[in-house]
C-alpha positions, 0 to 999 in steps of 0.5 A: 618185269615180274608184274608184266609177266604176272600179266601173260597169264591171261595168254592161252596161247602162251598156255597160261600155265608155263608162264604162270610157272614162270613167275616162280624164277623171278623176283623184283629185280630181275635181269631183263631176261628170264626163261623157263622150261616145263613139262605139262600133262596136256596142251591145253589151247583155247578149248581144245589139245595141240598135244593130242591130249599128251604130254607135250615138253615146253620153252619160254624166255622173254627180254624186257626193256625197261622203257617197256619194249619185250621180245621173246619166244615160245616153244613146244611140242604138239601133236594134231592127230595128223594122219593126213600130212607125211611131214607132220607138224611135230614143234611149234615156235611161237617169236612175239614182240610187243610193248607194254605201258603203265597209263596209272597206278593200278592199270596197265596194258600191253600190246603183243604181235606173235608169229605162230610157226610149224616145222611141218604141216598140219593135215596137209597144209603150211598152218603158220600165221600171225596174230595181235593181241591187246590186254589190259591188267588191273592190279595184277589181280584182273585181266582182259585179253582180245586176240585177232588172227586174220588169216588163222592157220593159214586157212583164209579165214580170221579168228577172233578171242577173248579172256577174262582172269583173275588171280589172288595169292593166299600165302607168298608161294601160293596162288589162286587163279581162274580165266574164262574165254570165247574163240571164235573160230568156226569158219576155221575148226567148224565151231565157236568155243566156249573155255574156262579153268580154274586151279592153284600155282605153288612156286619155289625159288627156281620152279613150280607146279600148277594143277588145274581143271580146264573145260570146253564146249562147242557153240555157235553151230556147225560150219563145214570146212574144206580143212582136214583138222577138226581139234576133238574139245577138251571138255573137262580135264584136271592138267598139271604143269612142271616148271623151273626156269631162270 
């Protein structure tokens, strides 16, 4: 279980950081099922804030089979900036099941379907929707990701992103890691994005902290959009994230 956990850092959507976190409340023989919680300085999603560039407090816990099943769900504060909606979306829930298999020594792959839903609306409109992802993981060391939502936000229109990541340990309690993406998601946010981050994840026994400089930038043109909400880019910006989990 830990090395498919080690896997879902590459998942922004699962802001990478928490999950990463996570890895500090496992060990190789773990139950099969394990959570955590955490306390990040901004969440920081494919380029841009859902917590209007605050504090946001987040929930994870993850059942694995062991012939490879998973099921699970996320769960975190946001903020749109919304001064449209007057019941504003103010939780994300975030169920997900999938399933994960080993075609040799150094590959794996995992295959995820995850349901994004909102306790409100998001300037003026239900926002919930699916999304597939399909990752594939070399050694726990390198990672690709690609994501699909056909109908993202709920506006119509499908998104598509990818990620690439790596990671290194430098002692057992030490790690090196460093993603970059691209969304493309104009016809929804009136721009395609660019995004990267770069930091260091230390772990204790039943916790963690990760401190890391994450960045955006805008690409593809500008699409106008019916949709009220145009997420402002994180452009540079170091974000430290608090975990401890069982």
């Amino acid at each position: 279980m830990l090395s498919r956990i080690s896997a879902m850092l590459v998942k922004p959507y699962l802001p990478v950081i928490p999950i990463m976190l996570m890895l500090a409340c496992v060990q190789d023989s773990l139950a099969e099922v394990s959570g955590s919680l955490s306390l990040t300085s901004n969440y920081f999603w494919r380029g841009y804030s859902k917590s209007d560039n605050g504090l946001a407090a987040q929930g994870f816990v993850d059942y694995q089979h062991d012939k490879g099943f998973f099921a699970g769900s996320w769960l975190s504060q946001v903020d749109f900036n919304d001064d449209v909606s007057s019941d504003e979306a103010r939780l994300e829930l975030s169920p997900y099941i999938g399933w994960s298999f080993a075609p040799s020594d150094d590959w794996r792959a995992d295959v995820q379907l995850v349901r994004y839903f909102y306790d409100g609306d998001i300037f003026g409109m239900s926002a919930n929707y699916n999304e597939l992802y399909v990752s594939a993981h070399f050694r726990d060391l390198f990672s690709a990701q690609f994501a699909y939502a056909n109908d993202a936000y709920n506006q119509g229109e499908a998104t598509y992103d990818s990620y690439l990541s790596g990671r290194y340990p430098l002692t057992d309690t030490l790690q090196i890691s460093a993603g970059a993406g691209y969304s493309a998601a104009r016809k929804v946010f009136e721009y395609n994005y660019y995004y990267w981050d770069a930091g260091l994840t230390w772990y204790w026994p039943w916790g963690g902290v990760d401190i890391r400089y994450m960045g955006a930038d805008e690409t593809g043109g500008e699409f106008k959009t019916d949709w009220g909400y145009h997420p402002d880019i994180v452009h540079g910006e170091i974000i430290v994230t608090l975990s401890v989990g069982f």
